[in-house]
C-alpha positions as CSV (number, residue, x, y, z in Angstrom):
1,X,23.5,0.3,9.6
2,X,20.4,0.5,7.8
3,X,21.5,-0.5,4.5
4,X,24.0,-3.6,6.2
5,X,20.5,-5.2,7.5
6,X,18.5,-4.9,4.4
7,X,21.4,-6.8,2.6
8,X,20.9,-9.2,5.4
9,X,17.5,-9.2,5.0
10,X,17.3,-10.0,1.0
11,X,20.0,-12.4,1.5
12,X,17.3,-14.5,3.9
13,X,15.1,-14.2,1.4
14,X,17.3,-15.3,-1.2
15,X,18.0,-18.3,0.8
16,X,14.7,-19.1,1.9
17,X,13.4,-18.8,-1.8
18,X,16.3,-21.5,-3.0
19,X,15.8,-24.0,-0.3
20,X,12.1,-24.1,-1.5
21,X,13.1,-24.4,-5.1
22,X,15.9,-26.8,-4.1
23,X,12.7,-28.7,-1.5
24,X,10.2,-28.6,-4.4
25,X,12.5,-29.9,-7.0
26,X,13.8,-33.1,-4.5
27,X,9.9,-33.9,-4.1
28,X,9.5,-34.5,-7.9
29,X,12.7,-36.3,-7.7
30,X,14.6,-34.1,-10.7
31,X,18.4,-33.1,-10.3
32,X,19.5,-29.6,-10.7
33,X,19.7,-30.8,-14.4
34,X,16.9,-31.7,-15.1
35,X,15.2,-28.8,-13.7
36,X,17.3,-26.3,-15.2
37,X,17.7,-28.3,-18.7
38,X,13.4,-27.9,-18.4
39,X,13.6,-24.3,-17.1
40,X,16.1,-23.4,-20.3
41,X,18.5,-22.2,-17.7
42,X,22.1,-23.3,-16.8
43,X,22.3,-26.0,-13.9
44,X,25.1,-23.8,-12.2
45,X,23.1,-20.8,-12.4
46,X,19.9,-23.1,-11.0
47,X,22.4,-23.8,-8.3
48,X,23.3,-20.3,-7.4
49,X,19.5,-19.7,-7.0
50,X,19.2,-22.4,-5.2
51,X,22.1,-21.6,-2.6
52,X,20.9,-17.9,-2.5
53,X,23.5,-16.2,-4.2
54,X,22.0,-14.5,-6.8
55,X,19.0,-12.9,-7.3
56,X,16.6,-14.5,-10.4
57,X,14.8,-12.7,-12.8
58,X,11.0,-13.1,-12.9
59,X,11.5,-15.1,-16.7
60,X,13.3,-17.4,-14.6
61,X,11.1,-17.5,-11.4
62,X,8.2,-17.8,-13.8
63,X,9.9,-20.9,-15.7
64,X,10.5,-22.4,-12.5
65,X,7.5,-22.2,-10.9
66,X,5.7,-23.3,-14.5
67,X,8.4,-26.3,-14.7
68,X,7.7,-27.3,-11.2
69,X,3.4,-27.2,-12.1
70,X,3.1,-24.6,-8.6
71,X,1.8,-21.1,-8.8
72,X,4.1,-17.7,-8.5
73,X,2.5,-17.2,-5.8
74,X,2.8,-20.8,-4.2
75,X,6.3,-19.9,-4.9
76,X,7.1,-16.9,-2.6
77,X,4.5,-18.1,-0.3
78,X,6.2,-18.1,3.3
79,X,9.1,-16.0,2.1
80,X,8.6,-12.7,2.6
């Protein structure tokens, strides 16, 4: 039972982290594109971040967060 609700619980996470990506990115006004064309990523794999289906690497999480001008820490702030 233990290990069913931490899977739940990192999945949250995972979710909550892409909707603030995905919130982040709208604000600038980029498409998934343009983020992930400036992140050096693929737009579908920007997408599964996004939608929290996979988990990122920190290269990736770093590029984001440096594409997007925000902190690491401005990044996961609120998600845990």
């Amino acid at each position: 039972m233990a290990k069913r609700a931490s899977r739940h619980s990192q999945r949250a996470k995972r979710l909550r982290l892409g909707k603030k990506i995905c919130k982040l990115r709208k604000a600038k006004g980029w498409s998934q594109e343009a983020l992930a064309a400036s992140c050096g990523i693929h737009a579908h794999h920007l997408g599964k971040i996004e939608r929290g289906e996979t988990n990122a690497t920190l290269a990736t999480l770093l590029a984001i967060a440096r594409t997007l001008r925000i902190t690491i820490s401005n990044l996961f702030q609120g998600i845990a």
